[in-house]
C-alpha positions in Angstrom: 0.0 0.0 0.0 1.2 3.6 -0.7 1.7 6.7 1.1 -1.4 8.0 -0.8 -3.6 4.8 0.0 -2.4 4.9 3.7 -3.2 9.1 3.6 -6.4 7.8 1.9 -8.0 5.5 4.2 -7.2 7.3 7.3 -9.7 9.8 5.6 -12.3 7.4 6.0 -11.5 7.7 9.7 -11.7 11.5 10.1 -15.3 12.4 12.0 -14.1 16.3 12.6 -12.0 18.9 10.9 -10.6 22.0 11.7 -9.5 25.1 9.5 -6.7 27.7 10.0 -8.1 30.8 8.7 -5.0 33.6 8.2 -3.8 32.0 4.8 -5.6 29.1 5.0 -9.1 30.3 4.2 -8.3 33.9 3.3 -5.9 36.4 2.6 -6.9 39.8 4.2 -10.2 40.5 3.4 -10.1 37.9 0.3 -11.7 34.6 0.1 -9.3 31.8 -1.1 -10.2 28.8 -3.9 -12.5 26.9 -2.6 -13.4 27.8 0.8 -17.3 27.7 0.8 -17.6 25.2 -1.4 -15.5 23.5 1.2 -18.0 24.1 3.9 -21.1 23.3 1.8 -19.3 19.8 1.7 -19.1 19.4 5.5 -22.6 20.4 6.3 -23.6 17.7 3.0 -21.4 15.0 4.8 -22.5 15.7 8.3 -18.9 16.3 9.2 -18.2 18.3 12.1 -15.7 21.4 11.5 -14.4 24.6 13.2 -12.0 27.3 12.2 -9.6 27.8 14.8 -7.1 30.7 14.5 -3.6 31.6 16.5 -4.2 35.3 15.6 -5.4 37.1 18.5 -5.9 40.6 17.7 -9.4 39.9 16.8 -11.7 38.6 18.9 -14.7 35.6 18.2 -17.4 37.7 17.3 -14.9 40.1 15.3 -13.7 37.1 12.9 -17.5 35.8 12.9 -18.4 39.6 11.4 -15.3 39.1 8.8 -16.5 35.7 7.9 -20.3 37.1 7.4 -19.0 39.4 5.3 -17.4 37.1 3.4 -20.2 34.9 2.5 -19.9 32.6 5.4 -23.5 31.6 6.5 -23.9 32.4 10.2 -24.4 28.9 11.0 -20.8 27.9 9.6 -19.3 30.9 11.7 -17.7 28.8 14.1 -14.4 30.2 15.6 -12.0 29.4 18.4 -8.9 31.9 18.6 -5.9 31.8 20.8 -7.0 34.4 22.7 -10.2 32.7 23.8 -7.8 30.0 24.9 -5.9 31.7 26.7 -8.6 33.6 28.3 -9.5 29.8 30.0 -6.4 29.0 30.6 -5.9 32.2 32.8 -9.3 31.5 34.4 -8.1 27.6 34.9 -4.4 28.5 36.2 -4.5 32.3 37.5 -8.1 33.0 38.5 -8.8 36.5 40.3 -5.0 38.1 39.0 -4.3 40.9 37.3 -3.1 41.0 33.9 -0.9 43.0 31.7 -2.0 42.0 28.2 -0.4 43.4 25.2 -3.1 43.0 23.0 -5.4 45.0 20.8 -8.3 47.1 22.2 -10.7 44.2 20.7 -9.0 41.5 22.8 -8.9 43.4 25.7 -12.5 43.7 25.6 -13.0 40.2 25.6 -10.2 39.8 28.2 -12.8 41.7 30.2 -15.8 40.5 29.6 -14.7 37.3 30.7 -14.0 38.6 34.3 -10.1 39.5 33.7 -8.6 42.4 35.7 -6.3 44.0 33.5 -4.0 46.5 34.6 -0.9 47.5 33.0 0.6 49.3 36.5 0.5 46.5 38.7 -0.2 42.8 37.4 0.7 39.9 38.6 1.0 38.1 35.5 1.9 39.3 31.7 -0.1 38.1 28.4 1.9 39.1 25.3 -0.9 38.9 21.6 -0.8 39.8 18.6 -1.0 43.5 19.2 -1.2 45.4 15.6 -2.1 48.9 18.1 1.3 48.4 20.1 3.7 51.8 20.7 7.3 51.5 22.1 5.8 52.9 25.6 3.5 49.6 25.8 6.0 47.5 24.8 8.8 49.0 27.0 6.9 49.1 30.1 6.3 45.2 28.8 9.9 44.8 28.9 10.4 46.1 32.7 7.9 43.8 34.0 9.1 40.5 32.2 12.4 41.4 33.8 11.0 41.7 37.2 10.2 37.9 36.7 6.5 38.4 36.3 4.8 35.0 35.2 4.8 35.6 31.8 2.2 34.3 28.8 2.0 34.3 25.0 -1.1 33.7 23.1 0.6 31.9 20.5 4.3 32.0 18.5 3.3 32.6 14.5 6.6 34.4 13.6 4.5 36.4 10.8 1.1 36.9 9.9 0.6 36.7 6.3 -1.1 39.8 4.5 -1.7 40.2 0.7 1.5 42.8 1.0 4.0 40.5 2.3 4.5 39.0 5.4 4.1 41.2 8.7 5.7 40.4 12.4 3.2 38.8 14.6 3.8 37.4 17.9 6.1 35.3 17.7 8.9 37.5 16.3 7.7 39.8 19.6 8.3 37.2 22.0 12.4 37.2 19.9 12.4 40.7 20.2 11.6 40.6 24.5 14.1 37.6 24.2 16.7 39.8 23.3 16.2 42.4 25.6 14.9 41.0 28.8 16.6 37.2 28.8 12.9 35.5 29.0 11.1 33.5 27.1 6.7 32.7 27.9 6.7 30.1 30.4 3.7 28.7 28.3 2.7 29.7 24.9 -1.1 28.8 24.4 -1.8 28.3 20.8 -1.1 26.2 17.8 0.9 24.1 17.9 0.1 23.2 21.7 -2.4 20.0 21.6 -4.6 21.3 24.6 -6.4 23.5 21.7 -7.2 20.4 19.6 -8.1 18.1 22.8 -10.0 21.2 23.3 -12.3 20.9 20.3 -11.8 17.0 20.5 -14.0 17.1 23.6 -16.5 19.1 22.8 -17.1 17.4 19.7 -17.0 14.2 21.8 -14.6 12.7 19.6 -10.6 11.2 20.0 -8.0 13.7 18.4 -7.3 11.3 15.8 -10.4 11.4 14.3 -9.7 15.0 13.1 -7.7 16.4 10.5 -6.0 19.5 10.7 -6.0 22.1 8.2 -3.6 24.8 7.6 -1.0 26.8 5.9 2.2 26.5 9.0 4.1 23.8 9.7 5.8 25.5 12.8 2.1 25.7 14.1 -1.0 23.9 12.0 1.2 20.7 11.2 2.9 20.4 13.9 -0.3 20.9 16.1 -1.3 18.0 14.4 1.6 16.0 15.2 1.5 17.0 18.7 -2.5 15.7 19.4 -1.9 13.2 17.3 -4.5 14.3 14.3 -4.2 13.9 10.8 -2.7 17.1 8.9 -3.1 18.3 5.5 -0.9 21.6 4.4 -2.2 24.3 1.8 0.6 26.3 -0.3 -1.5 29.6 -0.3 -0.1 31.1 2.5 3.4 30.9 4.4 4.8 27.6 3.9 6.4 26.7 0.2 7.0 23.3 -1.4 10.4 23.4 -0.6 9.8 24.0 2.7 8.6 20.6 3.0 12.5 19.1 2.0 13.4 20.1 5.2 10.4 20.1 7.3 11.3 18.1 10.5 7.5 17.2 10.8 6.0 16.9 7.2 1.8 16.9 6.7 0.0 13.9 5.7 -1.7 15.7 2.7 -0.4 18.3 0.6 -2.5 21.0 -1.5 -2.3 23.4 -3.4 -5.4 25.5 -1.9 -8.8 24.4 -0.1 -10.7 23.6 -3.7 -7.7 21.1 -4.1 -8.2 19.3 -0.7 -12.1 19.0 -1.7 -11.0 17.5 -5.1 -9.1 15.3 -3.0 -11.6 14.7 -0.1 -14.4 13.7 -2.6 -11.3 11.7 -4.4 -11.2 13.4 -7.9 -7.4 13.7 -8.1 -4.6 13.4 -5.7 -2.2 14.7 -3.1 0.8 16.7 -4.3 4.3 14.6 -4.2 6.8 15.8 -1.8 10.5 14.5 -2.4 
């Protein structure tokens, strides 16, 4: 049996599957190939599915707006971002403290809304985002804290976040950029590729992680994710990683296409993966 049968027939396993969005789905305010005809699949196969996101400068009901607008019907609107993870985790782990978050106004709403103190003068803990509203007096005050040894969070570690312009610096390259100033690294970084996110969704889905396939454009964070919980991955080309990425990849996807109208060709088994050497 070959890689492509084997890739094939754990398919016919997969109950659940869950979509990056940021270069997965769309590119800035631009549908990619085949992303609602994608969906109108699912909901014809009773397959469960979710988008699930490491950006966290927007919040749930901001990317459910962006995906209305888009065409998405409010019933396939379903979204979990990094920052909602990490707003449970601080709830799980740090209940009742007060928390520095460098993060857009949007997320700090939600911070709030779920019962977060935050307070930039005197936390006791620091969340670093994706924060596309920071100034050099957030950051450095963001700086002093971390090196006063602060328990200290990101929301996830994307290096870039890809925009039809080029690449831009998200929070991962943020957390480098503290690094090199304060010493510290996040004790705990809370989005892709940490499993807890998938087992997450697994649950309430009541489902095992490996019944789910993970889709996505990383392999630092949606394939490796995968790898991590134990899912089944498939990678698109139409955002950050290249083919010949993939040659020295120390984790490589399960399925390789070229956009999301490939991967339904595939799903509904009209042609087949792309080779990788």
């Amino acid at each position: 049996m070959n890689l492509l049968n084997v890739c094939m027939k754990r398919l016919d396993s997969i109950k659940g599957i869950v979509l990056d969005m940021d270069g997965t789905f769309y590119m800035g305010g631009q549908l990619l190939p085949g992303g609602l005809d994608l969906l109108a699949y699912f909901n014809e196969q009773g397959i469960q599915f979710s988008f699930l996101t490491n950006n966290s400068s927007r919040s749930n009901t901001d990317y459910q707006e962006k995906l209305l607008e888009m065409g998405v019907r409010k019933m396939d609107c379903r979204v979990y971002t990094s920052g909602e993870a990490t707003i449970q985790y601080l709830r799980k782990y740090y209940p009742g403290k007060r928390v520095n978050l460098m993060g857009t106004r949007s997320l700090a709403k939600s911070f709030r809304q779920a019962g977060i103190d935050l307070d930039e003068e005197t936390p006791d803990l620091l969340v670093l985002a994706y924060d596309t509203e920071n100034t050099y007096a957030k950051l450095a005050n963001f700086c002093l804290q971390v090196r006063r040894g602060l328990p200290y969070i990101a929301t996830h570690p994307d290096i870039n976040y890809p925009d039809p312009h080029g690449d831009l610096p998200d929070a991962g390259a943020f957390i480098e950029l503290i690094r090199a100033s304060t010493g510290r690294l996040p004790q705990a970084v809370i989005g892709k590729p940490s499993a807890e996110i998938l087992r997450q969704l697994a649950d309430q889905w009541h489902m095992q992680t490996t019944e789910i396939l993970m889709v996505g454009d990383r392999l630092y964070t949606d394939i490796q994710l995968a790898h991590n919980a134990g899912a089944m991955s498939a990678l698109v080309l139409t955002g950050e990683a290249k083919l010949e990425d993939l040659k020295t990849a120390p984790i490589k996807p399960d399925l390789v296409c070229a956009d999301l109208a490939a991967l339904l060709d595939l799903l509904t088994n009209q042609i087949q993966t792309l080779e990788v050497s």
